[in-house]
C-alpha positions as CSV (number, residue, x, y, z in Angstrom):
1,X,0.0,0.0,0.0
2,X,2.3,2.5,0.4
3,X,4.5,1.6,-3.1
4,X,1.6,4.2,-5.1
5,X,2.5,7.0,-2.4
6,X,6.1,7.2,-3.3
7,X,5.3,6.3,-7.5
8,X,4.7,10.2,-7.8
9,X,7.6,11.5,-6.1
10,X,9.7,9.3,-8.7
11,X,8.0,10.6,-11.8
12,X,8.1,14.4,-10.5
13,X,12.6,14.2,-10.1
14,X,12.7,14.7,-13.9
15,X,10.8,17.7,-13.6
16,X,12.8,18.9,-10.5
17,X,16.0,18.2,-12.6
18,X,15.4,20.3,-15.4
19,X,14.3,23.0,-13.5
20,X,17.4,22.8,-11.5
21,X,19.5,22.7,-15.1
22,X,17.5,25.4,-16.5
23,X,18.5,27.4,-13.1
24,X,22.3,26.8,-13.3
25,X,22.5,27.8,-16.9
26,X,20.8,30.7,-16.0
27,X,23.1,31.4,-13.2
28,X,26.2,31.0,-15.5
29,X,24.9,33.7,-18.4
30,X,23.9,35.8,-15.7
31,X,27.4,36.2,-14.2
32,X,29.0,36.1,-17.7
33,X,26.7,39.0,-18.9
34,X,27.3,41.1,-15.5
35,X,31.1,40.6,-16.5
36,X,30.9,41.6,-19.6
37,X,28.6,44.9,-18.6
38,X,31.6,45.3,-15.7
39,X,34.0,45.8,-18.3
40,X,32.6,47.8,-20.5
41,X,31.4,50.6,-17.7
42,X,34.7,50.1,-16.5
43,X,36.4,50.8,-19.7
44,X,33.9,53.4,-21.0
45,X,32.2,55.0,-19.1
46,X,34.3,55.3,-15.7
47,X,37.9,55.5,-17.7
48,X,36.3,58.2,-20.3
49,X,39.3,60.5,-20.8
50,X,36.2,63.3,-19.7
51,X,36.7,62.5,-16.1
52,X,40.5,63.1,-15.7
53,X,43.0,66.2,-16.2
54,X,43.8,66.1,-19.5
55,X,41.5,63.9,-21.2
56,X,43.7,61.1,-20.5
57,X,42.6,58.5,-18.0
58,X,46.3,58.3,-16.8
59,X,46.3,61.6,-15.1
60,X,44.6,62.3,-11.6
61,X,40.4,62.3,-12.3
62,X,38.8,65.9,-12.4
63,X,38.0,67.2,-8.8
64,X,34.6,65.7,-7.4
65,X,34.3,63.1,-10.2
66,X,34.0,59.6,-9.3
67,X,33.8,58.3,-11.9
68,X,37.2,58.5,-12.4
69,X,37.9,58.1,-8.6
70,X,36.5,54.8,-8.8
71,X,38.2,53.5,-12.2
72,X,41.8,54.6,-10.2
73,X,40.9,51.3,-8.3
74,X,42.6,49.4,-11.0
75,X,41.4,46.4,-12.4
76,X,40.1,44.5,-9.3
77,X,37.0,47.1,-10.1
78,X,35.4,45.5,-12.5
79,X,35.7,41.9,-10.3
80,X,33.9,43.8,-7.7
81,X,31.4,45.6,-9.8
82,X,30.6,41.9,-11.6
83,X,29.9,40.7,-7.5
84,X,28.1,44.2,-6.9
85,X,25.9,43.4,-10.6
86,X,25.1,39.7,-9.6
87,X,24.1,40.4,-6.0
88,X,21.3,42.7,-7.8
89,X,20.7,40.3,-10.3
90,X,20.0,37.3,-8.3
91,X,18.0,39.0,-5.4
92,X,15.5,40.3,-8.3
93,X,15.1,36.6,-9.1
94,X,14.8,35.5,-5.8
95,X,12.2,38.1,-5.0
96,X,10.3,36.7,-7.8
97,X,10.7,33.2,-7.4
98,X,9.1,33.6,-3.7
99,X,6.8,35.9,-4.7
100,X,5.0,33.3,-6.7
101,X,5.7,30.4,-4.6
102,X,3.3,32.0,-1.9
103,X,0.6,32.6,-4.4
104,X,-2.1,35.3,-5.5
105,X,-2.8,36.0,-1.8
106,X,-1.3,36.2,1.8
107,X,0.1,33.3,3.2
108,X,-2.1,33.8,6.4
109,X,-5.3,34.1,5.2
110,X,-4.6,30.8,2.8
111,X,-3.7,29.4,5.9
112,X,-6.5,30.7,7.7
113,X,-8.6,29.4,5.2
114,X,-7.8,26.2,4.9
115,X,-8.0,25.7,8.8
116,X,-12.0,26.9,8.7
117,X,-12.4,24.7,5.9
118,X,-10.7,21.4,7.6
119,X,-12.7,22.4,10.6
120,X,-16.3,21.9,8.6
121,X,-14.6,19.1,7.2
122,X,-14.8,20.7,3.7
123,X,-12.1,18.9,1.9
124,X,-13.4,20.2,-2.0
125,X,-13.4,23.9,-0.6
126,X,-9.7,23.5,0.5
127,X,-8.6,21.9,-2.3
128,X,-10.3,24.6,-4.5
129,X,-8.8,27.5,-2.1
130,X,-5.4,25.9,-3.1
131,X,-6.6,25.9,-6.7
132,X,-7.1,29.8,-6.2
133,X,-3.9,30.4,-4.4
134,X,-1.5,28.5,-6.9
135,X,2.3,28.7,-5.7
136,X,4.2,25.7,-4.0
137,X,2.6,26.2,-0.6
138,X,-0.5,25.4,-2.3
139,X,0.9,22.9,-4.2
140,X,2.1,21.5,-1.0
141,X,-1.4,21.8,0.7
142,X,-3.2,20.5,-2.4
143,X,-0.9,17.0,-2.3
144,X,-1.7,16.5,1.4
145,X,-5.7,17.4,1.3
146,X,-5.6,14.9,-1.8
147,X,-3.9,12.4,0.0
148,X,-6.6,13.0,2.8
149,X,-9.6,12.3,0.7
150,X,-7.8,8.9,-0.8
151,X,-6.9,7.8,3.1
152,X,-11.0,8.7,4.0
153,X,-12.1,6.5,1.5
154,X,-9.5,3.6,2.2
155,X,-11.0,0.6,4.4
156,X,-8.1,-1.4,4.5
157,X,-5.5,0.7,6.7
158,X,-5.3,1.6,9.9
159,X,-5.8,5.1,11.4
160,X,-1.6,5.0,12.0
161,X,-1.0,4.2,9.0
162,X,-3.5,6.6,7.1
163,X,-2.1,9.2,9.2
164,X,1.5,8.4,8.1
165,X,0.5,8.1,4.4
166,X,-0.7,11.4,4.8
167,X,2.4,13.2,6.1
168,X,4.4,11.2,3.7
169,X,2.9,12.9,0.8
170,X,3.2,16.5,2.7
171,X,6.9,15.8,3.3
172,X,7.4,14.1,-0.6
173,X,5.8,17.2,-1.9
174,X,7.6,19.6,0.1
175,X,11.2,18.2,-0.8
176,X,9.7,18.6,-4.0
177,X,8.7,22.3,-4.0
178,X,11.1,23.6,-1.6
179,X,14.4,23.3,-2.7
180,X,13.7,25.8,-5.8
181,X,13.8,28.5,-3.5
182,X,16.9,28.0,-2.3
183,X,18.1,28.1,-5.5
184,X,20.8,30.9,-6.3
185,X,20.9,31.4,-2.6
186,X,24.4,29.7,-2.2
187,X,25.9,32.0,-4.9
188,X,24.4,35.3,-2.7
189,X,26.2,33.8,0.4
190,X,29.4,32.9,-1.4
191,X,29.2,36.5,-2.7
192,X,28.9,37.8,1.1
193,X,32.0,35.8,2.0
194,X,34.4,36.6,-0.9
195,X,33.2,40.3,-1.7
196,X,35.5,41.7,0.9
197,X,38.2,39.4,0.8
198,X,38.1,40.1,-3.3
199,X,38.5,44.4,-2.0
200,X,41.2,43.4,0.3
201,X,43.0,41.9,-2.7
202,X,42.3,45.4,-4.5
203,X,43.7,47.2,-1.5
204,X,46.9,45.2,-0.9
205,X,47.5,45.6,-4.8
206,X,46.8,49.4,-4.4
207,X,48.9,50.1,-1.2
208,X,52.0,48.1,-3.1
209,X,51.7,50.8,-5.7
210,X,51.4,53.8,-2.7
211,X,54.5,52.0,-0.9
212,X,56.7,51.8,-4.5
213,X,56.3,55.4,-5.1
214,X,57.4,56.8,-1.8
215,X,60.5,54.0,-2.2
216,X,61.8,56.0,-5.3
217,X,64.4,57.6,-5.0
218,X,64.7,61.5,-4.6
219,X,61.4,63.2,-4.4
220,X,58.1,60.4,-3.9
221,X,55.9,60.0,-6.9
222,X,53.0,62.4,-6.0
223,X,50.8,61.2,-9.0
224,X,51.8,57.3,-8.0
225,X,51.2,57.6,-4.4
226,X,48.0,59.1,-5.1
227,X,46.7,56.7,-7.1
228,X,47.8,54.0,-5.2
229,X,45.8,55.4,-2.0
230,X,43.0,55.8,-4.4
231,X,42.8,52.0,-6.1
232,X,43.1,50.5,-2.0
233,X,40.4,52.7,-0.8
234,X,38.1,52.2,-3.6
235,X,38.6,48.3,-3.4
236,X,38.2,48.4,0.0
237,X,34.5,50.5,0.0
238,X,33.2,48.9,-3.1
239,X,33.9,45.1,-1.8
240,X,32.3,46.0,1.9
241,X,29.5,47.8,-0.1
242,X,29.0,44.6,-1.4
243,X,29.3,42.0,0.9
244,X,26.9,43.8,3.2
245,X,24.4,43.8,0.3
246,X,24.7,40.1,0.0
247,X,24.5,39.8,3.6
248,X,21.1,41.6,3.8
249,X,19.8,40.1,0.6
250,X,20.9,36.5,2.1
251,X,19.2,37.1,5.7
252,X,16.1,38.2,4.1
253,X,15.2,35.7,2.0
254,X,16.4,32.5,4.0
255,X,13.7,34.5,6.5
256,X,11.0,34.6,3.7
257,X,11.8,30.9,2.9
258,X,11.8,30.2,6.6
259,X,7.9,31.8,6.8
260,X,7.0,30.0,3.4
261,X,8.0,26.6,5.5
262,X,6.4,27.6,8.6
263,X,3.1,27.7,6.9
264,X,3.1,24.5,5.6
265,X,4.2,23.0,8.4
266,X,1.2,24.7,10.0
267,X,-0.9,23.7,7.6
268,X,0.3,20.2,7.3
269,X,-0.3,19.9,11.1
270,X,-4.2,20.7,10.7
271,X,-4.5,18.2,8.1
272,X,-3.1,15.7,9.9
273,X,-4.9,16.4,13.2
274,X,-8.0,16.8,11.5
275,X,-7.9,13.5,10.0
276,X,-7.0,11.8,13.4
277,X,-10.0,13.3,14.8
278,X,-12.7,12.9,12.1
279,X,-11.8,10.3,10.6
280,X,-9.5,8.4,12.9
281,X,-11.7,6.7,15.9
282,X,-15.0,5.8,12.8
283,X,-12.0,3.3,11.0
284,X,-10.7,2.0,14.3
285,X,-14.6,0.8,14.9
286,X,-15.3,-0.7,11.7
């Protein structure tokens, strides 16, 4: 009996798999075409003879323009801005990849809803609610109210084992639904580690420069010293500036995802209890 139960789980991988493909590759163009955009503005637009003395990109930039303060970082910039691009980039997608996975309406009153409707003991008005709400949590709700019906009608199981069928499916269909949010989520963490350490790099590369002017001999290379100041502090604000992004960007949507897991598992739990008590004690009997 409980060989069907796990048949659907096995035909859904494929599915799970190729979404999962079609999410790396999208992962891989997106950090290829951030690079490429890095290297252009950085070669372009922030190394524009316009923004330095002289029209020459080689000389200090113009007073007040950052543009050209931030291409004297040298050419850990465009690393940085490529982190900075795919930090933006992969929160947008996360946004939007939670954003449908709760569904046309608050998670709380789809929650609240399907608790007045297990309470009646109106299984076909839940299910249709989930219909309504669409996104995994539904999705999720939807396997385990189906589930629910097929254990009511089954004669041949105990109430245990009913009761386990049921949370099976709710577990099956939550590794199933889950994990896609997730997605992406290792590279925004990965980001928040190695964004600083990436500016550090910058600023030990830029205070070398700073260090090799003043060693000159005779008067210190004003113009190298300078710039060498400049590249280490702009490495230095730029890979912060980004790791705290990723940071923030991480810790709110492992919380989102945290909420979107909450609510099935509350959900879960009044199936499951409502089943025990309705449905439970009248099988025992017979």
């Amino acid at each position: 009996m409980n060989k069907p139960a796990a048949r659907p789980a096995a035909a859904a991988a494929p599915k799970g798999e190729a979404k999962g493909g079609g999410s790396s590759m999208f992962a891989i163009l997106a950090i290829v075409l951030a690079f490429i955009v890095s290297v252009v503005v950085y070669k372009f637009v922030l190394g524009n003879g316009s923004h330095f003395q002289g029209g020459n990109n080689e000389n200090n930039p113009l007073p007040g323009d950052y543009f050209g303060v931030v291409y004297k970082g040298g050419p850990v910039v465009p690393v940085l801005i490529t982190m900075f691009l795919c930090v933006i980039i992969f929160s947008i997608e996360r946004a939007l990849t939670i954003s449908r996975a709760k569904g046309s309406k608050s998670i709380e009153s789809f929650v609240r809803t399907i608790r007045q409707k297990l309470n009646v003991n109106d299984i076909t008005g839940a299910i249709a609610a989930c219909d309504q709400q669409k996104g995994s949590v539904a999705n999720v709700v939807k396997a385990g109210l189906v589930k629910y019906q097929e254990m009511a009608r089954e004669r041949n199981m105990e109430k245990d084992q009913k009761v386990l069928a049921i949370q099976k499916e709710i577990e099956e269909s939550t590794a199933l639904e889950l994990p896609m949010l997730e997605k992406n989520l290792v590279i925004i963490s990965t980001l928040a580690s190695i964004a600083t350490l990436v500016g550090l790099i910058g600023t030990v590369l830029g205070m070398i420069k700073a260090f090799s002017a003043l060693a000159q001999g005779g008067a210190p290379d004003a113009v190298g010293l300078a710039n060498g100041i400049s590249e280490a502090l702009i490495n230095t604000a730029l890979g912060i500036s980004t790791s705290a992004l990723a940071i923030v960007a991480y810790n709110f949507f492992t919380s989102k995802i945290d909420e979107l897991t909450y609510s099935i598992d509350e959900a879960g739990f009044s199936i499951i209890q409502t089943f025990a008590a309705q449905h439970g004690e009248t099988e025992h009997v017979a």
